[in-house]
C-alpha positions in Angstrom: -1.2 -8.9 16.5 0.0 -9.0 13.1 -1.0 -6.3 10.5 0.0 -7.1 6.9 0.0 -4.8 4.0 -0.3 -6.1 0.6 0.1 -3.9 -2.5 -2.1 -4.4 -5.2 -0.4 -6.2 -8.1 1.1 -4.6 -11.5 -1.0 -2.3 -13.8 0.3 -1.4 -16.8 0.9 2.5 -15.0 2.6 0.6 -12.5 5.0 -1.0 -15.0 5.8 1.9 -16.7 6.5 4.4 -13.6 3.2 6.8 -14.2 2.0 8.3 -10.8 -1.6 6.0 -10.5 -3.3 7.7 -7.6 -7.2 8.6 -8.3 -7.4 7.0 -11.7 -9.1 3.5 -11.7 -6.8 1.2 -13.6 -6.8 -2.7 -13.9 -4.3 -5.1 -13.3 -2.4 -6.5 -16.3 -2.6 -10.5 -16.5 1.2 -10.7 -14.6 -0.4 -8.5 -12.1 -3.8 -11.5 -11.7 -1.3 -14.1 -11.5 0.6 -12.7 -9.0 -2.3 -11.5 -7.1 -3.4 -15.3 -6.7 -0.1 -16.6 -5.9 -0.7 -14.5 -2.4 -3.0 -17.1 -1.3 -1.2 -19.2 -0.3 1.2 -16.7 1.2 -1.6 -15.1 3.1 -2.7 -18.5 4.3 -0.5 -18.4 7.6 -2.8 -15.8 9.1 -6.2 -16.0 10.4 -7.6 -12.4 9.4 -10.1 -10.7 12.0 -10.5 -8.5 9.5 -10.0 -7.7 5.7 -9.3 -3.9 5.0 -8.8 -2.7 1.3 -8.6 0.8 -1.3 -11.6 1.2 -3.0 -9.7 0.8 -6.5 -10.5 -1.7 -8.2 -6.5 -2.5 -8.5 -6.7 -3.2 -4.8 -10.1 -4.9 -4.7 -9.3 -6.9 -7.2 -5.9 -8.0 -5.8 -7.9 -8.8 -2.7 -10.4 -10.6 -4.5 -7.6 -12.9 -6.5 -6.0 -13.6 -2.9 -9.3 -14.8 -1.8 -10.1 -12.6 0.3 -12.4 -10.4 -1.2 -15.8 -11.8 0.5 -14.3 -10.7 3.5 -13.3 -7.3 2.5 -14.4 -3.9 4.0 -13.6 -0.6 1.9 -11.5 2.0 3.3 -11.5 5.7 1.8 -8.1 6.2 3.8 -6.4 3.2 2.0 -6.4 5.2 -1.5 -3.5 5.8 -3.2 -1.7 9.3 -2.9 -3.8 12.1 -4.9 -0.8 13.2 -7.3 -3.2 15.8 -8.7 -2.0 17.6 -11.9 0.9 14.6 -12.0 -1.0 12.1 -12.0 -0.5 9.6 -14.7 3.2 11.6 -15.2 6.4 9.9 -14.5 8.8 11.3 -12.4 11.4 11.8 -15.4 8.6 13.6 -17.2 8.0 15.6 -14.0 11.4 16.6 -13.6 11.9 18.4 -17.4 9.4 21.0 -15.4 10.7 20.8 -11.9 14.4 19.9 -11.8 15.3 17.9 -8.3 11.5 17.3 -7.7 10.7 14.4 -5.5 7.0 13.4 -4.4 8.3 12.9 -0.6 9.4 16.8 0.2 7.2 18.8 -2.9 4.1 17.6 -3.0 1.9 18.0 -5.8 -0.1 20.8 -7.3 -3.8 20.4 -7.1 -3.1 17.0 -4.8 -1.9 15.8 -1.4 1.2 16.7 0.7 2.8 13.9 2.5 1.3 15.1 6.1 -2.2 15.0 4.2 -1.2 11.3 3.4 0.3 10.6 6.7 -3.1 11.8 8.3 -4.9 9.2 6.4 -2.2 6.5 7.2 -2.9 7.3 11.2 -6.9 7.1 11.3 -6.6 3.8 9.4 -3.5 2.7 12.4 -5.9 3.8 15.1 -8.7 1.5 13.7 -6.2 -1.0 13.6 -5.1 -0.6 17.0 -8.3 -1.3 18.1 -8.9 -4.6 17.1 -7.3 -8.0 19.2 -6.5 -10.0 15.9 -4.1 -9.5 12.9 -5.6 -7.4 10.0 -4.7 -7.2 6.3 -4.4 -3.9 4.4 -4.6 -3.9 0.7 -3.7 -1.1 -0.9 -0.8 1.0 -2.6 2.9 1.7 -3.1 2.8 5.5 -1.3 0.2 5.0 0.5 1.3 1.7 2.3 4.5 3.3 2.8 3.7 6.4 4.3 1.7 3.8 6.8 4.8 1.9 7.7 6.5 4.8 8.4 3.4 5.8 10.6 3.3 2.9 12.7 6.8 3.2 13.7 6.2 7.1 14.5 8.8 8.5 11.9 7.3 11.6 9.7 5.0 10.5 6.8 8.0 11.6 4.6 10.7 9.3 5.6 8.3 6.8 3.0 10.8 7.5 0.7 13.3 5.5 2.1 11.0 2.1 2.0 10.5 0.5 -1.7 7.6 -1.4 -2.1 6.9 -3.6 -5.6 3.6 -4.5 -6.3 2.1 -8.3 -5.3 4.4 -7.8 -2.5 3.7 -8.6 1.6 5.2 -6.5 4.5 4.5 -6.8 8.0 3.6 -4.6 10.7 4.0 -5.7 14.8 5.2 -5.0 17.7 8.5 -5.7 20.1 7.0 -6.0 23.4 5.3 -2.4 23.2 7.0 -0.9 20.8 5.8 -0.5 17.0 8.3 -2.4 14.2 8.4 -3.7 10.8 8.8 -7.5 11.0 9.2 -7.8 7.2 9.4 -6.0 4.0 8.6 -5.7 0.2 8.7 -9.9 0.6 7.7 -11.7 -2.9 5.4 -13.9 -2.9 6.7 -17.5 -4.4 4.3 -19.6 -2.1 2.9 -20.3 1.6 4.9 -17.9 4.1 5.3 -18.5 7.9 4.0 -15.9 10.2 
């Protein structure tokens, strides 16, 4: 069993570093192409089933990779809640909060990284109970903070895992044990499992 997490493409929040977590913005036309090229990346697998974020950046993403008929909306897959940050960039966050970092503060009026991580495990135990590989779309926190899940490190070790957007990781196991088989890989045409 394969699962593989896809983050949505760029929006023009995503390009400029703004914290995107509740509000509903598009792609930008980079982040459509790139969306498409996963196609033929995704094409190796044969999905039991098509997981994605309600927001539209996700859906969309999925829809562009041609998966969309075959997705199923997940309230857990949403993006961190960065509550009175959101749409603020870290820089921007800092002039108020010297040192702050998303991973150990939190946010005021949003989630804490154990909220997130909470999330990240009720989507892994839905996984974990299907035979076939599974495709999460979603978003750069949240994705991470599931990584970091499956492999049964704290929701805040996240910070140690970029993720780009259009981007394809993959989640397995070594005989029993949980591992990352790949990560933040670009997508430049048809992947191998």
């Amino acid at each position: 069993m394969s699962v593989v997490l896809v983050r949505h493409g760029e929006t023009e929040w995503s390009r400029s570093g703004r914290h995107t977590g509740r509000t509903d913005v598009p792609l930008t036309e980079k982040g459509r192409r790139d969306a498409e090229r996963l196609a033929a990346c995704l094409s190796a697998w044969r999905f039991e089933r098509v997981l994605t974020s309600p927001l539209q950046r996700a859906t969309e993403t999925c829809r562009l990779a041609g998966l969309g008929e075959r997705s199923e909306l997940r309230e857990d897959l949403r993006e961190w809640d960065y509550g009175e940050y959101e749409g603020r960039t870290t820089p921007d966050i800092r002039t108020d909060r010297p040192g702050w970092t998303l991973w150990t503060d939190g946010v005021p009026g949003g989630e804490h990284a154990d909220q997130v991580g909470a999330r990240a495990d009720r989507v892994i135990a839905e996984v974990r109970r299907m035979d076939g590989d599974v495709v999460l779309f979603g978003h750069g926190h949240m994705l991470r903070v599931l990584a970091t899940r499956w492999i049964e490190l704290p929701p805040t070790a996240g910070s140690r895992f970029g993720l780009d957007p259009a981007t394809i990781s993959v989640l397995g196991y070594e005989r029993e044990t949980p591992v990352l088989l790949r990560w933040n890989q670009p997508c430049s045409g048809p992947t191998t499992r």
